[in-house]
Backbone as a ProteinNet text record, in pm:
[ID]
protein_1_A
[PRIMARY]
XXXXXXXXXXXXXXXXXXXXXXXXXXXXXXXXXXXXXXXXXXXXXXXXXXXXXXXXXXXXXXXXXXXXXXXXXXXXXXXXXXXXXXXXXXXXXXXXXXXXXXXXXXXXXXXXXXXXXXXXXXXXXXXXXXXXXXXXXXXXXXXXXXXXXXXXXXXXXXXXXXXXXXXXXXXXXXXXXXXXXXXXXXXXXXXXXXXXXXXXXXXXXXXXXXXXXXXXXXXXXXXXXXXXXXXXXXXXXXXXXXXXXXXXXXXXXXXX
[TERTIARY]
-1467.9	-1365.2	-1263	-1216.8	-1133.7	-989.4	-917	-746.5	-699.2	-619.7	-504.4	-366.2	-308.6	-227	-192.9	-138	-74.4	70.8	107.1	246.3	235.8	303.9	358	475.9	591.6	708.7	782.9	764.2	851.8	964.1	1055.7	1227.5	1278.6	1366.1	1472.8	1582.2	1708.2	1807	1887.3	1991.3	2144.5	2236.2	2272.2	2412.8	2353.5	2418.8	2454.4	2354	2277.3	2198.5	2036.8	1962.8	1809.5	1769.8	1712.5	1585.6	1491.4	1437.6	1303.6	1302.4	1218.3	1216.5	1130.1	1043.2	924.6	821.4	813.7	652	537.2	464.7	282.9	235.9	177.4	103.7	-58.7	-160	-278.4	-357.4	-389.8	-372.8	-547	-632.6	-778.5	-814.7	-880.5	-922.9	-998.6	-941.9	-961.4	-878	-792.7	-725.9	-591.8	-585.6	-434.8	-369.2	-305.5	-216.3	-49.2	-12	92.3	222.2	368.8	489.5	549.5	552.5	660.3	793.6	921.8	980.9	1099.4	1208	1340.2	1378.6	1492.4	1564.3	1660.4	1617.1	1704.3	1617.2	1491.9	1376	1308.9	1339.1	1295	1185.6	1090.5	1010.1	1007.6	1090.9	1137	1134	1232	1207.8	1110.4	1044.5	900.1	783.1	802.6	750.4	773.4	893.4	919.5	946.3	959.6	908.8	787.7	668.9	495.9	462.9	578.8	591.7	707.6	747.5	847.6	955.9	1007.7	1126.4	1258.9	1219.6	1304.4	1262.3	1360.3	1297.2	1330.1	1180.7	1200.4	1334.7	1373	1477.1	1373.7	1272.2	1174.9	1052.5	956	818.8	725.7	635.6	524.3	471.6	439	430.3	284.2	159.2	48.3	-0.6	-22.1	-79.4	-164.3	-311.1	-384.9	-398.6	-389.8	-441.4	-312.4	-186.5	-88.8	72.5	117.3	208.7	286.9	393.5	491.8	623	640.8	780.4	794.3	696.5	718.6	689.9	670.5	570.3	701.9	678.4	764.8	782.2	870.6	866.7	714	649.3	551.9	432.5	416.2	353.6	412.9	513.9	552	506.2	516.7	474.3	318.9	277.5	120.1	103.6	176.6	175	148	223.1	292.1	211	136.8	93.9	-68.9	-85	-197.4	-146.9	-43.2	-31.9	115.1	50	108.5	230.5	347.3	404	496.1	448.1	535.1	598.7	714.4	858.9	895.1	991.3	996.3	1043.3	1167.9	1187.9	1040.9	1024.8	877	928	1029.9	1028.8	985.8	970.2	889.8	975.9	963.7	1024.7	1043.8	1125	1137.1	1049.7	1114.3	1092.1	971.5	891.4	720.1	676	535.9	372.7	358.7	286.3	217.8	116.1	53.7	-21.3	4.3	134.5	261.6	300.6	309.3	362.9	275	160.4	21.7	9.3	13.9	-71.5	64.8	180.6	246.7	242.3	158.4	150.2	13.9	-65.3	-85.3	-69.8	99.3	204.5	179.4	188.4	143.7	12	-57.6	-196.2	-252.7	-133.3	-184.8	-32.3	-90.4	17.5	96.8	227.1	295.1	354.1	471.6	516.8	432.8	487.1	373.5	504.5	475	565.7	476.9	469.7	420.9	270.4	193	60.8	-59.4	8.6	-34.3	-68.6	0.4	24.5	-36.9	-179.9	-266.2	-392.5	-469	-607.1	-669.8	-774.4	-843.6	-938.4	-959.7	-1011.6	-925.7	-738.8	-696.6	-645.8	-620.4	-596.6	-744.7	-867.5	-981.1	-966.8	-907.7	-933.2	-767.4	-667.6	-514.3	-599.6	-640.6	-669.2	-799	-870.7	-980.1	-862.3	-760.2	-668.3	-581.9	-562	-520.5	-634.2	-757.6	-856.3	-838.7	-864.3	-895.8	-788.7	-655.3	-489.1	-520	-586.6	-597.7	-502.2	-418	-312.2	-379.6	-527.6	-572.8	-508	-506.3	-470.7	-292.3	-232.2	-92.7	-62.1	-212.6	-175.6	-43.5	-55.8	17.8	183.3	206.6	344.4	462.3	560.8	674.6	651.7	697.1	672.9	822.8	907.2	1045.4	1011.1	895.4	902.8	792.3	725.2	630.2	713.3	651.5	701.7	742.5	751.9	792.7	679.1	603.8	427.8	374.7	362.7	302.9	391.7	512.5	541.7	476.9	514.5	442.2	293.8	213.5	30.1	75	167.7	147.6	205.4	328.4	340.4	243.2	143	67.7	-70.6	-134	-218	-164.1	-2.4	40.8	45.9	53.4	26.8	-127.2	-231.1	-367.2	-377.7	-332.9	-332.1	-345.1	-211.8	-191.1	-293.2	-445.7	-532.9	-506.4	-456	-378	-483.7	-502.4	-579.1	-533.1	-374.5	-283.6	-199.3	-199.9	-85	32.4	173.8	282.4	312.9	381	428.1	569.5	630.1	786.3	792.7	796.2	810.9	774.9	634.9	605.1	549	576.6	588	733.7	870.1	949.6	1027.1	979.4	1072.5	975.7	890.2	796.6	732.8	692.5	665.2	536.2	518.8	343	256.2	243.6	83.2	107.3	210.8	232.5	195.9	245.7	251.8	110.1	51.1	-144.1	-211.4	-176.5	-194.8	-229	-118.5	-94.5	-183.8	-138.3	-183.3	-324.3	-385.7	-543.5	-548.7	-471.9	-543.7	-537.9	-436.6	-364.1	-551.5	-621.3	-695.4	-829	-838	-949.3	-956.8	-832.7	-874.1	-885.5	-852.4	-878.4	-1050.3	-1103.4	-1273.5	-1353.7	-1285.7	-1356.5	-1373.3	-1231.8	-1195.1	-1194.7	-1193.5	-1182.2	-988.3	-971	-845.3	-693.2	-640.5	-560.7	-445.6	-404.5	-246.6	-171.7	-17.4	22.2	147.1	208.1	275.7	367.3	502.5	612.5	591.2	596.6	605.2	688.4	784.9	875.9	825.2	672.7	587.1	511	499.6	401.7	254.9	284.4	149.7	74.9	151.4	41.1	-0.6	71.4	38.4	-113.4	-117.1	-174.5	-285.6	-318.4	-361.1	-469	-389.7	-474.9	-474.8	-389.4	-404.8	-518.9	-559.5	-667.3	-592.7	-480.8	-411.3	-255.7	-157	-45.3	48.1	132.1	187.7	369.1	419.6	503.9	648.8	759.2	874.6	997.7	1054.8	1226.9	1299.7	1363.6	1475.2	1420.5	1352.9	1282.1	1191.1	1147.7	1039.5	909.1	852	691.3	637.1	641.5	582.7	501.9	416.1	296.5	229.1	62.9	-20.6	-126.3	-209.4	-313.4	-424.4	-530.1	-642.1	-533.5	-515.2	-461.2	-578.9	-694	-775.7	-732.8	-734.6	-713.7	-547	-438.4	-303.8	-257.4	-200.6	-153.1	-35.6	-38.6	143.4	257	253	309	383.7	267.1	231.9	349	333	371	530.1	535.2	704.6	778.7	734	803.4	821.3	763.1	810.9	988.3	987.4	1136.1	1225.1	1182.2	1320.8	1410	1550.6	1667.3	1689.8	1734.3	1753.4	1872.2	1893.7	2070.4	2089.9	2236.6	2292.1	2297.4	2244.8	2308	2146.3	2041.9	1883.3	1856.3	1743.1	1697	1638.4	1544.5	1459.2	1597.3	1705.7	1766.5	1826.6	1796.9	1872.3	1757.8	1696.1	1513.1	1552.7
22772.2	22859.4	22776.7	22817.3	22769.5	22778.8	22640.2	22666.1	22752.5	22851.1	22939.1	22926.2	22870	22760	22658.1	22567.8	22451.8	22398.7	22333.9	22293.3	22156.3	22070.6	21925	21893.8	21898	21811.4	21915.6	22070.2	22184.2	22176.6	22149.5	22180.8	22292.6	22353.8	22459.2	22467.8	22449.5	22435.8	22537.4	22590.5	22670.7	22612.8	22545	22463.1	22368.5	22397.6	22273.5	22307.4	22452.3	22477.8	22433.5	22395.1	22334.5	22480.3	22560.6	22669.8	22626.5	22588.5	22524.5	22345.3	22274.2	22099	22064.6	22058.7	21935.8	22008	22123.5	22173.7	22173.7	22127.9	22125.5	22221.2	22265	22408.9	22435.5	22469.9	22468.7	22633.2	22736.8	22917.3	22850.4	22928	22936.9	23077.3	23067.5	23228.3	23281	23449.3	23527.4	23516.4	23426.2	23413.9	23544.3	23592.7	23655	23527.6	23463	23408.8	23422	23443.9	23489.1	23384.9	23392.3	23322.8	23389.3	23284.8	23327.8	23246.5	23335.5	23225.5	23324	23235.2	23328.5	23344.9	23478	23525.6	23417.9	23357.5	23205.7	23052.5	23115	22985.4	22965.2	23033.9	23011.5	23056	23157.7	23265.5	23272.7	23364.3	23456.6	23401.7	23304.1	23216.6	23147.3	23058.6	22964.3	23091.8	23209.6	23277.1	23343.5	23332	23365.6	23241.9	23110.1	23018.8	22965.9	23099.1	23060.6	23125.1	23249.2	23290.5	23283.2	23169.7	23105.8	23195.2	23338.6	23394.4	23358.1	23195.4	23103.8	22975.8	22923.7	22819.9	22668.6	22584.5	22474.8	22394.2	22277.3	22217.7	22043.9	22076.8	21954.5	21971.3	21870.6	21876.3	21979.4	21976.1	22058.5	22215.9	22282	22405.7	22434.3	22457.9	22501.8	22597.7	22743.8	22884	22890.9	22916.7	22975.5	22891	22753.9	22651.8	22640	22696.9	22693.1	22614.4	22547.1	22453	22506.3	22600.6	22672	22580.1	22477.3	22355.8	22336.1	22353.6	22291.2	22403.2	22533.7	22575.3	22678.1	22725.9	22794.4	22903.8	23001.6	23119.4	23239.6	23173.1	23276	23198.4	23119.2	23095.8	23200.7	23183.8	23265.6	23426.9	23429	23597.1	23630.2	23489.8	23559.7	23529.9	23416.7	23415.2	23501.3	23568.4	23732.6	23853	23828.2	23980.5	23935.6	23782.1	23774.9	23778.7	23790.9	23768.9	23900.5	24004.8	24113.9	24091.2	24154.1	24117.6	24277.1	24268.8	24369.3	24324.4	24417.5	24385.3	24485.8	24473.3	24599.9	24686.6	24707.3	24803.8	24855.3	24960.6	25036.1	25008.3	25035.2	25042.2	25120.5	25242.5	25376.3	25464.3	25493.9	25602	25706.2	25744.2	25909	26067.2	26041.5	26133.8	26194.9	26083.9	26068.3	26082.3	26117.5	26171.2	26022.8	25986.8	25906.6	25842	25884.2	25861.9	25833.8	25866.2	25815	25649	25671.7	25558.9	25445.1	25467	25332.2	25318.7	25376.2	25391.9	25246	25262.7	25148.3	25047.7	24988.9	24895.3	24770.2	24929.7	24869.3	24820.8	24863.8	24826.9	24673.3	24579.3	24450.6	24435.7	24541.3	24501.6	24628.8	24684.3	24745.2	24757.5	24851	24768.5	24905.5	24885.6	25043.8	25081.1	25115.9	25248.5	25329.1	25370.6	25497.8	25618.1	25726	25864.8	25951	25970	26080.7	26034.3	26146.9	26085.2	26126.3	26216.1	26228.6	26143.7	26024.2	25908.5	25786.2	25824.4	25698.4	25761	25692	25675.5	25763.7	25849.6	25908.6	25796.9	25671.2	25522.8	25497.3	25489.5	25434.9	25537.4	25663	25765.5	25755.1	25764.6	25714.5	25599.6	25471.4	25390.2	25365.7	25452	25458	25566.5	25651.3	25754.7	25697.6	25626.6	25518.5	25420.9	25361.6	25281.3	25431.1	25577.5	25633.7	25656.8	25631.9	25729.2	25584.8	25463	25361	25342.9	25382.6	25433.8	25526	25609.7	25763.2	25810.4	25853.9	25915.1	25982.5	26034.6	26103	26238.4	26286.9	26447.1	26452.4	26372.3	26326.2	26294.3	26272	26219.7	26281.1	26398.6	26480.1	26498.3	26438.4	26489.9	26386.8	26423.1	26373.7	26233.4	26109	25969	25998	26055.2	26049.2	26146.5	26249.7	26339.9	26291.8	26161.4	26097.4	25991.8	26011.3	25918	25752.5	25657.4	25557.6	25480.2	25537.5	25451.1	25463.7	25602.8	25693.4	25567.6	25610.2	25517.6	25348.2	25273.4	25150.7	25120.1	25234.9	25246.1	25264.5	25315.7	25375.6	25247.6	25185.2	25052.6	24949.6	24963	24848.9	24894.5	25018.5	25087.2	25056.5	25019.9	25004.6	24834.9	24796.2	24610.9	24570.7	24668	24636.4	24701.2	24790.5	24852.3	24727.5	24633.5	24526.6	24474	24457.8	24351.5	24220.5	24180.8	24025.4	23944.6	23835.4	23744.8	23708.9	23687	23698.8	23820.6	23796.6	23972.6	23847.4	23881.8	23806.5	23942.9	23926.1	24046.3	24006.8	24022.1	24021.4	24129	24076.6	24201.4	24347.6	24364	24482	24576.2	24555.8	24670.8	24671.4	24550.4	24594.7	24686.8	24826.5	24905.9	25058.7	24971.2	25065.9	25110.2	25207.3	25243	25145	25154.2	25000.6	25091.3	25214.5	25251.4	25264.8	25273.9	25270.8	25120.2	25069.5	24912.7	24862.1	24881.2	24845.7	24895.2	25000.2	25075.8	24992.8	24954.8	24871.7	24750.6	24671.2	24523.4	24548	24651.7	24704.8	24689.7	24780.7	24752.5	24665.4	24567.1	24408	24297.4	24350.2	24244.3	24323.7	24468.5	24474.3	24409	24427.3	24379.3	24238.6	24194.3	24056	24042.9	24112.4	24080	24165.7	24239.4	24322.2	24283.5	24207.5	24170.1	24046.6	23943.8	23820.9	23810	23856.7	23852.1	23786.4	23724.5	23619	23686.7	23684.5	23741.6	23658.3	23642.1	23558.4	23648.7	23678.8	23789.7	23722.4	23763.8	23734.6	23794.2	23814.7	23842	23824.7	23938	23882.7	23914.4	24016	24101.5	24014.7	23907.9	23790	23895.8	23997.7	24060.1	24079.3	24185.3	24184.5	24044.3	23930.2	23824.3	23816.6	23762	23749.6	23797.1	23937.6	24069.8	24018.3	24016.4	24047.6	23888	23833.8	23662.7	23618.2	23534.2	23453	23311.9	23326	23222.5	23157.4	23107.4	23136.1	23051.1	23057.1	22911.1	22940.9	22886.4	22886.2	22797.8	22835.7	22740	22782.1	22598.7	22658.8	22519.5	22605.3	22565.5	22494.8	22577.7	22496.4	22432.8	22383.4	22310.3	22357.5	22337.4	22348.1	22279.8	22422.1	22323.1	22392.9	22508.2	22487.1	22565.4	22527	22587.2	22528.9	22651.7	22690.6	22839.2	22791	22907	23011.9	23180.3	23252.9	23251.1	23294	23307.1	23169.9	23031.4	22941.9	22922.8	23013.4	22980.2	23085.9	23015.1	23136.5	23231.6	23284.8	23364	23263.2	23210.4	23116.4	23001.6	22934.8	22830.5	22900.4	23022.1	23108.3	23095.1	23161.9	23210	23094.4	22961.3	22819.3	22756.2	22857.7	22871.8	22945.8	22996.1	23102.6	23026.9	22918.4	22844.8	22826.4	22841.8	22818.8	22658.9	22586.7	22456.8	22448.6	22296.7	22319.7	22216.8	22210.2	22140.2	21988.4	21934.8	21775.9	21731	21814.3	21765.9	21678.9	21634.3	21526.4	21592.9	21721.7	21809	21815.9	21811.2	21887.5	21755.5	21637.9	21504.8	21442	21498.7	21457.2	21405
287.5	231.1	154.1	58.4	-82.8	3.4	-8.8	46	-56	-35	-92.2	-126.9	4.4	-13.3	99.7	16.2	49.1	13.5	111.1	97.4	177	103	177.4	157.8	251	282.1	227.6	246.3	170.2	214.6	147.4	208.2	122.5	155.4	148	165.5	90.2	155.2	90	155.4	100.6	134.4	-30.7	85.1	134.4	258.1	373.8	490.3	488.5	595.9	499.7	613	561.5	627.8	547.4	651.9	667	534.9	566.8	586.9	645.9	714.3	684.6	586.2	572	631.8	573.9	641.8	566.5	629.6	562.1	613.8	541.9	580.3	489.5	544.2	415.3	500.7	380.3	463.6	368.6	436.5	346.8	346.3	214.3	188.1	283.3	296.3	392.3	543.2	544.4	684.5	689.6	824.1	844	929.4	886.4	933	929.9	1072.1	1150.2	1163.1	1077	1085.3	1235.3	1333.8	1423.3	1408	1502.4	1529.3	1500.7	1599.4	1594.3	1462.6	1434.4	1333.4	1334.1	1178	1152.6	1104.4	1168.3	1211.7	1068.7	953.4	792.2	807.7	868.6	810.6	692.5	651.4	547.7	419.5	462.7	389.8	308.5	403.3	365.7	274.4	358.2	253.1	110.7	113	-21.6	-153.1	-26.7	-120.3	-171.9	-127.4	-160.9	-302	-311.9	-410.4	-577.1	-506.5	-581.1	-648.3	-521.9	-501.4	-487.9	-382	-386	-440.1	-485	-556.5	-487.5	-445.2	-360.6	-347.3	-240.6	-298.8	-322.3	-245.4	-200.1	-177.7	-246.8	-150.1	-267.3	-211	-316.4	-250.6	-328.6	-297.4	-408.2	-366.4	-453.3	-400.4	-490.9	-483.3	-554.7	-504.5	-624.2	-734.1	-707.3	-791.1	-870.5	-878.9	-935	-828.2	-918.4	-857.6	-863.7	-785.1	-804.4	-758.4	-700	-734.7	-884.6	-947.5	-1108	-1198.8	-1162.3	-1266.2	-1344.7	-1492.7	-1572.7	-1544.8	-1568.3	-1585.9	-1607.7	-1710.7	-1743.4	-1616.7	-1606.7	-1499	-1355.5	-1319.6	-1226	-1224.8	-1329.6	-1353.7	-1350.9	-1388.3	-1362.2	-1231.1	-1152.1	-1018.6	-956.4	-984.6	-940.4	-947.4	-1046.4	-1025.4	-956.8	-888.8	-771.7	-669	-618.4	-503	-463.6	-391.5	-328.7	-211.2	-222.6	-114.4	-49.9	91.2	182.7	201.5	209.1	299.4	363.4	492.4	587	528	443.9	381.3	286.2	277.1	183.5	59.8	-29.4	-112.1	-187.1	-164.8	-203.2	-303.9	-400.8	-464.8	-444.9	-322.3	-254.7	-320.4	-480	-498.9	-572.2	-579.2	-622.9	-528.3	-562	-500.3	-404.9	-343.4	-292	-373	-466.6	-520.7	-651.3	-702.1	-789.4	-716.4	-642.1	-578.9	-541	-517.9	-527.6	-652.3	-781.2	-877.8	-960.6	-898.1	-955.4	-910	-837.6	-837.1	-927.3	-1027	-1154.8	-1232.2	-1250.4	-1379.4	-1446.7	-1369.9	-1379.7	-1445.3	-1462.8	-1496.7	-1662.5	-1702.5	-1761.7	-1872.1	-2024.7	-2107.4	-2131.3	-2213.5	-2192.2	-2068.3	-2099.7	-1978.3	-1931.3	-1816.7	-1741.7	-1683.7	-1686.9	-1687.1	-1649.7	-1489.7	-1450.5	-1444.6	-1366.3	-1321.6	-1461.8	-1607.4	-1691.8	-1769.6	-1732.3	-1799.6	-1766.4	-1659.4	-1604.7	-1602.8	-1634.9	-1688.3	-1577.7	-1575.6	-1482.6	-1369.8	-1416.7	-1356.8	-1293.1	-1320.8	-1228	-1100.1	-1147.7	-1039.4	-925.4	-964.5	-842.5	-767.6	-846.6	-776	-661.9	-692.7	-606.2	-532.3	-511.6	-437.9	-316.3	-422.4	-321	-193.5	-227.3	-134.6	-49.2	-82.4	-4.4	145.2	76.3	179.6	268.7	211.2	288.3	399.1	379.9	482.5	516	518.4	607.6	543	434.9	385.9	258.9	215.9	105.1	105.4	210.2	214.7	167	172.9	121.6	4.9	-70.5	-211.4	-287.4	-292.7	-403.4	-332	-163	-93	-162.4	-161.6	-180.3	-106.4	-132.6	-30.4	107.2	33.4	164.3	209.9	244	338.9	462.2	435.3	521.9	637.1	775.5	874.9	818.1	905.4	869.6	881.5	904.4	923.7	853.6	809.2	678.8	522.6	523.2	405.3	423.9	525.2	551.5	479.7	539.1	470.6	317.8	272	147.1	34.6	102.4	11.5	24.6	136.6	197.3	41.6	69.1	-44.2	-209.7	-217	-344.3	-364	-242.3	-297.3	-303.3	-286.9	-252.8	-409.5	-460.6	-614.8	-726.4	-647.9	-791.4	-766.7	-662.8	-693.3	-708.7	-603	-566	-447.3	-457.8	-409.2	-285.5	-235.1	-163.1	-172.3	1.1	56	190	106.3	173	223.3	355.7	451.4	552.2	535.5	549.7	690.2	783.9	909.2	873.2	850.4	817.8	871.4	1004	1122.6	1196.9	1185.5	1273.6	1282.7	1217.9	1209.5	1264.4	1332.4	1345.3	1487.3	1507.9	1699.6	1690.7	1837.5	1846.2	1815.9	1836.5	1764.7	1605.8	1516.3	1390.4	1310.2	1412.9	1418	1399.9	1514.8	1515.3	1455.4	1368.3	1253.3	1124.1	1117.9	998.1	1036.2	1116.7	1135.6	1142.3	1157.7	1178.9	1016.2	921.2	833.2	730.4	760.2	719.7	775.1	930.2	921.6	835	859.5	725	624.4	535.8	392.8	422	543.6	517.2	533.3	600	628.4	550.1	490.4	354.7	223.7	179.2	58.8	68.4	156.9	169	77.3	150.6	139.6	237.9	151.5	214.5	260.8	363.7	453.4	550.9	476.2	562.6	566.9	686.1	736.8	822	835.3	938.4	1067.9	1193.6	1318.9	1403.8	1467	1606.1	1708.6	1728.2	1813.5	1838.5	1954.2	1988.3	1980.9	2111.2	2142.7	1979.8	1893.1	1771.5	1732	1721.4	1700.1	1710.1	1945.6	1932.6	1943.4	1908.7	1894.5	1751	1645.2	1513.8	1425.8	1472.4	1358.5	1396.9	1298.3	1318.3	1343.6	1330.8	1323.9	1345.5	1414.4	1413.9	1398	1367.8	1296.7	1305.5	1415.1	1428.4	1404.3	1388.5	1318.9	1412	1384.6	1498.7	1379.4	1366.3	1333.8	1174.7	1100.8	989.2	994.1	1128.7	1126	1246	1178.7	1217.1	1359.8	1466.2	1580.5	1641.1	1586.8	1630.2	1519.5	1540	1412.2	1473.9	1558.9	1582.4	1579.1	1625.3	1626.8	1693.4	1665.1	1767.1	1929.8	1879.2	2008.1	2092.2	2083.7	2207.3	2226.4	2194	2222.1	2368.1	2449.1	2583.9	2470.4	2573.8	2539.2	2582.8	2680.4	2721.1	2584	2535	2438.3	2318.6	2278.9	2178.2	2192.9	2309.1	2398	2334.9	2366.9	2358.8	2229.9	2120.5	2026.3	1967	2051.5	2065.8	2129.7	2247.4	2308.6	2193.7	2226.6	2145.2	2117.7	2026.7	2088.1	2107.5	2208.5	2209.3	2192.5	2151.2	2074.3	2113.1	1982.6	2057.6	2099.6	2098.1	2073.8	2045.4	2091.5	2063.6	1868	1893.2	1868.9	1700.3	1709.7	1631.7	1514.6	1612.8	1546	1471.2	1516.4	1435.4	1280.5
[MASK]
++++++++++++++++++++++++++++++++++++++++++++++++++++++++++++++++++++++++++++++++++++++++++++++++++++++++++++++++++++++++++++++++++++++++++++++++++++++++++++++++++++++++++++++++++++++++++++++++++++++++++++++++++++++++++++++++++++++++++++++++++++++++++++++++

């Protein structure tokens, strides 16, 4: 399997705080691999620096055969429209169809404005309506998106980042706002496309159990830095948990 990405010696800084510490990291096509780690621990971060949202302060960052520490503007943009990203908020346009609402995540791939569902090819309405059936949300196509649960919208931005046809799917806590069967819902169909499409997912987590439920893989961070990254199947819960210890102050761990 082809690496997807890689990173060596990634730093991040704001200021005076480092989120991210010198992490190496290498994701291979088709993996779901799982960010743990307390709120603070540069998740969020490290991932939005794969997509060069944030922009490195250190260290190398390669996507998709593309060097995103160095790469230009128009490079970024084609970055962009391979590699899909959830975030907990849906981002849904209330007052559109569902099927209004997958069908934009074409936009990137096709030329002209689009206005209304009159305004997209009868090819691309089959193939947004093909990603509703694959969410169980077909019979919804035509509903308003703000009159659907909070699970229901979740499948439906998840169906609109699978629209743009991205090689990579980044996922930003994209069940914590969600009940656990809404939740296993999703992460159910986060590991399909990964064994259907050979499709790459690297997703944030504060839910160890889904962790270690659906990753193939888990890769955890404290305090910016990287301390564990293994198979999910051979890690305890235990192993995981000790990822979350707080450190305290005056560490050995922190003076590193």
């Amino acid at each position: 399997m082809s690496t997807v990405i890689s990173t060596r010696g990634l730093v991040k800084r704001f200021d005076a705080v480092t989120a991210v510490d010198g992490v190496d990291l290498d994701v291979r096509e088709g993996e779901l691999v799982v960010l743990l780690g307390l709120s603070g621990s540069g998740k969020s971060t490290l991932l939005r620096c794969l997509n060069g949202l944030h922009p490195v302060t250190s260290g190398e960052v390669v996507v998709d055969d593309i060097a995103v520490h160095r790469a230009r503007a128009a490079q970024l943009r084609r970055l962009r429209t391979d590699v899909g990203f959830v975030f907990q908020q849906f981002n849904l346009i209330g007052r559109l169809s569902c099927l209004e609402n997958v069908l934009i995540g074409a936009l990137g791939r096709v030329r002209g404005p689009r206005y209304g569902l009159l305004s997209w090819s009868a090819a691309h309405k089959r193939e947004a309506m093909g990603h509703l059936e694959r969410i169980g949300l077909a019979d919804q196509a035509y509903q308003r998106a703000d009159t659907l649960s909070g699970g229901q919208q979740q499948r439906v931005a998840l169906a609109r980042t699978l629209m743009q046809g991205p090689r990579l799917l980044l996922a930003d806590e994209p069940v914590a706002s969600l009940d656990p069967e809404n939740a296993g819902t999703v992460m159910d169909l986060l590991l399909r496309v990964c064994r259907e499409e050979r499709l790459t997912v690297v997703c944030t987590l504060h839910q160890v159990d889904l962790a270690l439920g659906w990753a193939h893989r888990l890769v955890g961070l404290r305090a910016g830095r990287k301390v564990l990254d293994r198979a999910a199947h051979g890690v305890t819960r235990a192993e995981v948990m000790d990822v979350y210890r707080r450190l305290e102050p005056g560490s050995d761990e922190l003076a590193a």
